[in-house]
TORLUM-216227 format. One record per residue: residue in three letters; x, y, z of N, C-alpha, C, CB in turn. Coordinates in steps of 0.001 Angstrom, whole numbers, padded with zeros to 6 digits, always signed. Glycine has a CB too. Example, Ala and Ser with C-alpha at 12.3 -4.5 7.8 and 13.67 -1.06 7.14 Angstrom:
BEGIN
ala+013190-005690+007800+012300-004500+007800+013200-003300+007800+011308-004473+009046
ser+012850-002250+007080+013670-001060+007140+012900+000030+007870+014084-000598+005725
//
This chain:
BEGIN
unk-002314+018938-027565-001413+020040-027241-000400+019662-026163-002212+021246-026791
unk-000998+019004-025387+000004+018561-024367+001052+017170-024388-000826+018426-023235
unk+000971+016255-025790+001217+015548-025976+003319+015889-025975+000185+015191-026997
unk+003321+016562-026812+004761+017379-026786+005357+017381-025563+004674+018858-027149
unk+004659+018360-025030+005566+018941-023455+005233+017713-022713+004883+020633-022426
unk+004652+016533-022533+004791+015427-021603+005971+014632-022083+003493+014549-021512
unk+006134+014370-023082+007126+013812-023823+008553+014275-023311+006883+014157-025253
unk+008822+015325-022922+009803+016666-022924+009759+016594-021335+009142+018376-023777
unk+008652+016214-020830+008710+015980-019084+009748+014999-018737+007231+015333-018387
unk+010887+015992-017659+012179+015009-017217+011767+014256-016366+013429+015606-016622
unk+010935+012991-016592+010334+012106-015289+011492+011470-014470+009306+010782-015809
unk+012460+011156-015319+013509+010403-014585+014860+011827-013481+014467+009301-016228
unk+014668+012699-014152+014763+013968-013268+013861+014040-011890+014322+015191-014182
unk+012637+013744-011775+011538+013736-011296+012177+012437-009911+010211+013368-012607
unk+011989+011510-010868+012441+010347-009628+013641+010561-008837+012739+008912-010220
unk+014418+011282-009288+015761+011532-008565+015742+012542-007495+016804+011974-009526
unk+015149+013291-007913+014778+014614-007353+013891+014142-005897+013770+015594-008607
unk+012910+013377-006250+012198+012605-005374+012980+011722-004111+011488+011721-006277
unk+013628+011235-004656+014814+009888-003992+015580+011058-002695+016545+009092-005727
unk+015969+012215-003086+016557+012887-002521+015729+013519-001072+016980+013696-003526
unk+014374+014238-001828+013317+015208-000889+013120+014117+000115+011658+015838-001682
unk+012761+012598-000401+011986+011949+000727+012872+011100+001304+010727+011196+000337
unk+014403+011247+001367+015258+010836+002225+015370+011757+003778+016515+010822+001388
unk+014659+013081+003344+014270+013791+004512+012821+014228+005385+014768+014746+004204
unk+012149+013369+004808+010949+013132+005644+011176+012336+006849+009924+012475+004880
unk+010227+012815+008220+010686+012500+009662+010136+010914+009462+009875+013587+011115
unk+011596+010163+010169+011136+008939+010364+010841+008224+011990+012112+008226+009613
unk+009718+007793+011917+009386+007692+013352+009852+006267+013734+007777+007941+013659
unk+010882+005502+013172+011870+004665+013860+012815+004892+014769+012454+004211+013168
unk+013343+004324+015349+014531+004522+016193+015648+004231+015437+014545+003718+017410
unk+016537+005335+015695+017880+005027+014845+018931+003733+015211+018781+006360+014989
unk+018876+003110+013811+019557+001676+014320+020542+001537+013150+018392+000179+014473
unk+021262+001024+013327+022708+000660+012226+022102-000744+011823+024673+000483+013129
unk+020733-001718+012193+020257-002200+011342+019375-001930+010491+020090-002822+011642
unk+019254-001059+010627+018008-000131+009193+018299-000940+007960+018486+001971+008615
unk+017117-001409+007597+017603-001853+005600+016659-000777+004606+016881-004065+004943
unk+015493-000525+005166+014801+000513+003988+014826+001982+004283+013208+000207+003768
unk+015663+002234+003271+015256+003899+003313+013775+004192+003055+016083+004785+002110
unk+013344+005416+004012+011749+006254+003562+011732+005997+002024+011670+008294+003891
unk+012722+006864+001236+012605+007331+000134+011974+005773-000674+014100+008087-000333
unk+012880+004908-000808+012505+003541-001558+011072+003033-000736+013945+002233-001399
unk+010693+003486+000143+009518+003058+000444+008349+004075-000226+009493+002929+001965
unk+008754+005409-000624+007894+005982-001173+007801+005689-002352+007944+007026-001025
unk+009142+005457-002842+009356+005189-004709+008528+004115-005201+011015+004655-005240
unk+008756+003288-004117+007785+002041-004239+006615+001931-004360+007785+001377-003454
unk+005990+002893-003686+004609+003074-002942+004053+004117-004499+004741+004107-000896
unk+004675+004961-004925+004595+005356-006073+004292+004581-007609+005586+005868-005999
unk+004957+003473-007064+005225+002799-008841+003778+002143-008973+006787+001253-009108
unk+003502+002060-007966+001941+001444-007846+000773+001930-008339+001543+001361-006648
unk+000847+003067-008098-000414+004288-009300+000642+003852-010382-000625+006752-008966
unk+002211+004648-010421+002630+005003-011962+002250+003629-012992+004519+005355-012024
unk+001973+002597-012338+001914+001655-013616+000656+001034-013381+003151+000510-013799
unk-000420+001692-012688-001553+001459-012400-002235+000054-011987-002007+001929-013294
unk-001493-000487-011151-001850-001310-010346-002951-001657-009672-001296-001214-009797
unk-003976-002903-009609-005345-002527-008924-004770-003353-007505-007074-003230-009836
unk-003638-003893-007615-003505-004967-006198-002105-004387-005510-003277-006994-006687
unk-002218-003479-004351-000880-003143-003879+000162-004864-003411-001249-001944-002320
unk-000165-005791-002900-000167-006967-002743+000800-007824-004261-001810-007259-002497
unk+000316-007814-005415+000189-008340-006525+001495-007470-007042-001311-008227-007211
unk+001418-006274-006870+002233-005635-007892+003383-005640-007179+001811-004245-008428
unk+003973-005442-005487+004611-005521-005040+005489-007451-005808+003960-005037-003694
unk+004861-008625-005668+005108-009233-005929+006019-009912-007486+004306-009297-005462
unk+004841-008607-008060+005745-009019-009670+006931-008187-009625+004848-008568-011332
unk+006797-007139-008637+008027-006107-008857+009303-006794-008137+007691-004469-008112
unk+009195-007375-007342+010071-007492-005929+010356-008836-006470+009272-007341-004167
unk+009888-010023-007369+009802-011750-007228+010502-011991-008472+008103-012597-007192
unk+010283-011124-009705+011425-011057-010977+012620-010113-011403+010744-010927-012050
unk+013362-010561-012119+014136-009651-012222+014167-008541-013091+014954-010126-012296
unk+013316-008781-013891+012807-007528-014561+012436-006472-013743+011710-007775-015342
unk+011085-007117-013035+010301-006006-011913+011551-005676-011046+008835-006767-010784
unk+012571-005921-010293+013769-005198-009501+014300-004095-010245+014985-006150-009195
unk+014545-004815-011833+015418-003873-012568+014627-002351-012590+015700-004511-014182
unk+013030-002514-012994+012431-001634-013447+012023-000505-012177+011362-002296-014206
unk+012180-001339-011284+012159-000192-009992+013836+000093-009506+011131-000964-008396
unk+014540+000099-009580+016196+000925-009531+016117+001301-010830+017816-000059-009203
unk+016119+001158-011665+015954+001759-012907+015179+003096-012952+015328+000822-013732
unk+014107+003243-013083+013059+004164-013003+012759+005094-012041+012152+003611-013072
unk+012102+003953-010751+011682+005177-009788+013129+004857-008834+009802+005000-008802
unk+013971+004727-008907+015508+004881-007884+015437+003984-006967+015801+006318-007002
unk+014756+003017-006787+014496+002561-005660+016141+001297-005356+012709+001859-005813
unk+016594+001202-004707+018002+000632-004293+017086-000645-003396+019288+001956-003191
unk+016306-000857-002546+016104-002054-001718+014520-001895-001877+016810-002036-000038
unk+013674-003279-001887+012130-003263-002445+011507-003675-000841+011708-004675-004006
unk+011026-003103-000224+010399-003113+001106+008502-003958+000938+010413-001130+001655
unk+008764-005427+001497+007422-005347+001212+006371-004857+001657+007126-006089+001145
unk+005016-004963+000729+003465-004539+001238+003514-003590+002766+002462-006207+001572
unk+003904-004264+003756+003728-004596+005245+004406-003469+005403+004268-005999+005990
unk+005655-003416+005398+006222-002354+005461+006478-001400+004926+006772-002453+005628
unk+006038-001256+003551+005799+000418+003002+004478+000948+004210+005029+000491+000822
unk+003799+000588+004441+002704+001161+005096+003136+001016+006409+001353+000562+004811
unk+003579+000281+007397+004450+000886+008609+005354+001766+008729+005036+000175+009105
unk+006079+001978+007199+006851+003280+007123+006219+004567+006960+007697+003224+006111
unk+005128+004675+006010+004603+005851+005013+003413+006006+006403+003905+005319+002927
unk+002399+005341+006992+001639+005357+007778+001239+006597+008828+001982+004414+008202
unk+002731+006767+008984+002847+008091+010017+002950+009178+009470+003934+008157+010905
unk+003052+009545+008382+003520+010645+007642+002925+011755+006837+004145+010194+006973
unk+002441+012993+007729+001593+013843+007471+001714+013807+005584+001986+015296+008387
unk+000206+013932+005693+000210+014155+004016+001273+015162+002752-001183+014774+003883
unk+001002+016266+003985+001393+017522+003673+002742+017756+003547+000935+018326+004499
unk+003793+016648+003641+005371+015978+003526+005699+015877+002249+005598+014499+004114
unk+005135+015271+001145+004574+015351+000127+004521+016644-000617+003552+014909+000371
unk+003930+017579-000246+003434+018593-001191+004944+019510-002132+002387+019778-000061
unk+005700+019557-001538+007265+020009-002504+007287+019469-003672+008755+019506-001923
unk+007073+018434-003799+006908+017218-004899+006038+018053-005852+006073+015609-004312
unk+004512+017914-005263+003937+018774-005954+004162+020312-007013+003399+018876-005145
unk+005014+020756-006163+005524+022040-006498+006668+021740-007546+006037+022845-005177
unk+007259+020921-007776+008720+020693-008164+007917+020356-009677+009859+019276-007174
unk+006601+019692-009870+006013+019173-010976+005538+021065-012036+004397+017912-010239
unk+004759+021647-010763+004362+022580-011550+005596+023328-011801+003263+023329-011018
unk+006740+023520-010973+007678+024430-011952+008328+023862-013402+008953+024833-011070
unk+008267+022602-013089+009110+021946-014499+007670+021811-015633+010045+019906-014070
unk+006213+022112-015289+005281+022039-016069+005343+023232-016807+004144+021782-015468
unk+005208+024229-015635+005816+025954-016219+006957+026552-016980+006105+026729-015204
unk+007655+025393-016568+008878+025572-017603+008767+025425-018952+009861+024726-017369
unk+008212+024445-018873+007770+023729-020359+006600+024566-020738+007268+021954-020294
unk+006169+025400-020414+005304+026164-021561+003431+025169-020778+006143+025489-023971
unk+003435+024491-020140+002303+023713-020050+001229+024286-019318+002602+022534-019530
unk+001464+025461-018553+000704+025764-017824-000089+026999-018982+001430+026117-016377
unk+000545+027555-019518-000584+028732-020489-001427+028024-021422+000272+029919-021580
unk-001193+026686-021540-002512+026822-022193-004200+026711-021637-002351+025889-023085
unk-003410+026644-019904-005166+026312-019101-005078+027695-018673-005480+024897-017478
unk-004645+029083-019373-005149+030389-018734-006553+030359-019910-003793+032016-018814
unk-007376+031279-018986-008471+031475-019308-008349+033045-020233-009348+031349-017975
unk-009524+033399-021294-009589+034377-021730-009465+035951-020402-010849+034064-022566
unk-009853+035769-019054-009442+036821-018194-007967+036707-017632-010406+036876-017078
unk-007434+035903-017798-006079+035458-017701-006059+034881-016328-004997+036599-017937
unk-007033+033902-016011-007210+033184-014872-006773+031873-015450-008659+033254-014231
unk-007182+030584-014144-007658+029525-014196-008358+028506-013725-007227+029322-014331
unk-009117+028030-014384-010093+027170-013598-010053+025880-012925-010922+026978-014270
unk-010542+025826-011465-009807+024859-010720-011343+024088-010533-008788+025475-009200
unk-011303+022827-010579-012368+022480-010041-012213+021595-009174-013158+022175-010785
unk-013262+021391-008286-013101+020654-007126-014010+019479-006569-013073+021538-006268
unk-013808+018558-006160-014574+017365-005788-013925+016149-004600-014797+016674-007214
unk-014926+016237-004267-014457+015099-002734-014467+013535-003263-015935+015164-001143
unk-013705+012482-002572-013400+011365-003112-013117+010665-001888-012363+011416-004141
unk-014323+009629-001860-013719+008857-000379-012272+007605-001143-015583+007578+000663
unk-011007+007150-000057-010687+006323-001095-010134+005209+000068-009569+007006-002372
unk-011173+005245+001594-010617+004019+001702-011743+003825+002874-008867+003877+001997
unk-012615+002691+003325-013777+002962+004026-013736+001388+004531-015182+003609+003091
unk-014428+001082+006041-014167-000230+006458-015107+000074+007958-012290-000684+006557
unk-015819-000764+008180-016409-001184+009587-015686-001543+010825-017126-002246+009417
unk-014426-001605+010011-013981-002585+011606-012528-002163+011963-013919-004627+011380
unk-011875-001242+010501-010681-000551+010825-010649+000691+011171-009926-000594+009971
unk-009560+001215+011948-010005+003341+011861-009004+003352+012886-012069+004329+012500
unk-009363+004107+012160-007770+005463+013270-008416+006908+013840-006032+006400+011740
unk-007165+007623+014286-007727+008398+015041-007924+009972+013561-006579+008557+016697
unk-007745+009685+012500-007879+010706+011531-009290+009761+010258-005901+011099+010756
unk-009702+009216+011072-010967+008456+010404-012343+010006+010439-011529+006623+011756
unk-013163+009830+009461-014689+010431+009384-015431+009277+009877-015275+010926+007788
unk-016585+009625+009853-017205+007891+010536-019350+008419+009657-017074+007792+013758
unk-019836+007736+009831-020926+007965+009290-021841+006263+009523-020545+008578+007653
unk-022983+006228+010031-023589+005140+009844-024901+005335+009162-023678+004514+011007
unk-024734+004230+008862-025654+003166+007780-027084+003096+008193-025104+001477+007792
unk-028655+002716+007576-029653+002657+007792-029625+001607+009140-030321+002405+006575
unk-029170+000752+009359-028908-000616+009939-028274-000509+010943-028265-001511+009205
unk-027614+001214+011272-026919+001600+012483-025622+001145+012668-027588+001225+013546
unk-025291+001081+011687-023418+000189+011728-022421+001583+011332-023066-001526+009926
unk-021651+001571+012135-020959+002622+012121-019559+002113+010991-020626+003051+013788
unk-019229+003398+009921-018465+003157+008693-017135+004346+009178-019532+003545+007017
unk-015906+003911+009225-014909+004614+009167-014378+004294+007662-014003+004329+010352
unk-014180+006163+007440-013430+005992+006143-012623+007453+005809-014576+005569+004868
unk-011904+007309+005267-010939+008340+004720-011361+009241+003407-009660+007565+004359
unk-011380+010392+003561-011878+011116+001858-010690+012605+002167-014413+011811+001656
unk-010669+013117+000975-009904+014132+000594-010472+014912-000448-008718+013697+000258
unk-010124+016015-001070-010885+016956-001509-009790+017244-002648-011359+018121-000414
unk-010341+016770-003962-009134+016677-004955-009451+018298-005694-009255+015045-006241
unk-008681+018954-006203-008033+020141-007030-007962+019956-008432-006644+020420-006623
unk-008496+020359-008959-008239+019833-010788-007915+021165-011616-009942+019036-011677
unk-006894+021190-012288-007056+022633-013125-007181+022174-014304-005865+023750-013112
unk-008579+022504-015157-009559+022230-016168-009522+023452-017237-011026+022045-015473
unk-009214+022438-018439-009590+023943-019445-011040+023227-020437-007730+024554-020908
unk-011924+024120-020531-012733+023491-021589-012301+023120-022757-013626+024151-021891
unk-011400+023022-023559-010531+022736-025188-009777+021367-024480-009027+024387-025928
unk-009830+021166-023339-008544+020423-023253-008838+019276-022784-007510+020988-022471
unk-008457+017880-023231-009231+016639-022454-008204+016379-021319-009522+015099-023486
unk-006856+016702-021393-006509+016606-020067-006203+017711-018538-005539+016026-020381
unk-006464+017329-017686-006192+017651-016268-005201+018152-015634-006279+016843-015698
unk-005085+018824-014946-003911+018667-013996-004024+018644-012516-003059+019665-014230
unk-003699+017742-011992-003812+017828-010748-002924+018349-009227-004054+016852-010785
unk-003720+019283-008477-003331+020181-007725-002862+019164-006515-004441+021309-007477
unk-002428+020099-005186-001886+019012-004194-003472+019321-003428-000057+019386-003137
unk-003962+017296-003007-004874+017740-002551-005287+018186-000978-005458+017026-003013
unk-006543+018427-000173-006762+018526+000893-007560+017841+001444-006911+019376+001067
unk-006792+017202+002606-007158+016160+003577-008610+015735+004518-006249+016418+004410
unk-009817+015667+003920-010896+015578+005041-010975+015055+005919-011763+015309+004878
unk-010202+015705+007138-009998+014610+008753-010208+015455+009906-008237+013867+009081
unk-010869+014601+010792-010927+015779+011942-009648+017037+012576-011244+014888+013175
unk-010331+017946+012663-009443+018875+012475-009393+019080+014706-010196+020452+011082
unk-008132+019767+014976-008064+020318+016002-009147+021352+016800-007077+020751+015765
unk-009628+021460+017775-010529+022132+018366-011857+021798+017721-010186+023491+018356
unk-012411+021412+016628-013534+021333+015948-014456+020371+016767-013254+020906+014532
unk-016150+021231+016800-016560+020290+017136-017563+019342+016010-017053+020733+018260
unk-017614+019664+015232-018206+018999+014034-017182+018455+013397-018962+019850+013113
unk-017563+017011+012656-017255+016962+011721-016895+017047+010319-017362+016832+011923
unk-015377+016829+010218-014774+017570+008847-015644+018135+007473-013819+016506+008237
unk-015770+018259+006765-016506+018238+005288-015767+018771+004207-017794+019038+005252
unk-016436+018458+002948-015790+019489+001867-015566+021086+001967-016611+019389+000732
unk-016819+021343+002213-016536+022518+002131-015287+023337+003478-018011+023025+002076
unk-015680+023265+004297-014012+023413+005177-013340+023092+004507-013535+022675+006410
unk-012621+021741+004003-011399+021642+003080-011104+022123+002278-011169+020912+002629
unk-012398+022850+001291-012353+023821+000424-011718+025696+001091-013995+023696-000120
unk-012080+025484+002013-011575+026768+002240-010184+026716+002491-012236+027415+003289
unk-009694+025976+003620-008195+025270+003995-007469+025470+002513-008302+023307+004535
unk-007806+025144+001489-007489+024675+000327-007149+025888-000189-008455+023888-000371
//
């Protein structure tokens, strides 16, 4: 059912649209007339990496950035004008509340709604069903920041790692998903416990 209206999805609308929003996300550089990467091409970039499902941020940067195909296919596609490596997409993107992002999100479900895509996950009460699940997706002994969870091991070794609380809107008929903007499991202000799902679930 959804095969149609993805087809009919203006992705390259999408990237443009994108190129634009995240030319105005706060950049925590100092303004210099030597600047070479815009935010935006650092996000576009940082993007093409899921879109073409990449397992090596490292690797894919390389085939993208080292041929001329991979240049073409990133100004081409996701807009990107200058290819920022590895090092510096993540000194750029690093600082940048999650929640910078979420318009994006929104810009997907109106052009999903447009297209007719969203009625087919209403439910017979004319709801819909969201389901929810936590996902650690980045964990290390020896790295961490100050928005790290932490948890130790039988062996007493203390684990910093990052998780978030993903959103799914699920229809039973339907094998595919859609995914909501998600919420962040990180220590929160005034709290004296540590974060969890369920708080994020409520936040959410």
């Amino acid at each position: 059912l959804l095969d149609p209206m993805i087809k009919r999805f203006p992705l390259q609308k999408f990237f443009q649209a994108s190129q634009v929003a995240w030319a105005d996300l706060p950049d925590q550089r100092k303004p210099s007339p030597n600047t070479k990467y815009a935010l935006s091409d650092a996000v576009n970039s940082a993007m093409s990496i899921f879109f073409m499902q990449s397992q090596s941020f490292l690797a894919h940067h390389q085939a993208m950035s080292g041929k001329k195909r991979g240049k073409q296919n990133l100004q081409t596609l996701f807009e990107v004008e200058n290819v920022p490596s590895d090092n510096q997409i993540r000194n750029l993107l690093d600082p940048i509340a999650p929640t910078e992002f979420a318009p994006q999100f929104e810009w997907i479900w109106q052009e999903l709604s447009r297209l007719g895509g969203l009625a087919m996950y209403k439910t017979s009460l004319n709801t819909r069903l969201i389901a929810l699940d936590g996902m650690v997706y980045h964990s290390s002994t020896e790295i961490s920041c100050a928005c790290c969870s932490t948890r130790q091991d039988r062996s007493g070794k203390t684990h910093y790692y990052h998780s978030t609380l993903l959103p799914l809107m699920v229809q039973p008929n339907l094998e595919h998903v859609l995914t909501c903007f998600p919420e962040m499991i990180t220590p929160q202000d005034g709290a004296e416990k540590q974060d969890c799902e369920r708080n994020a679930a409520k936040r959410w």
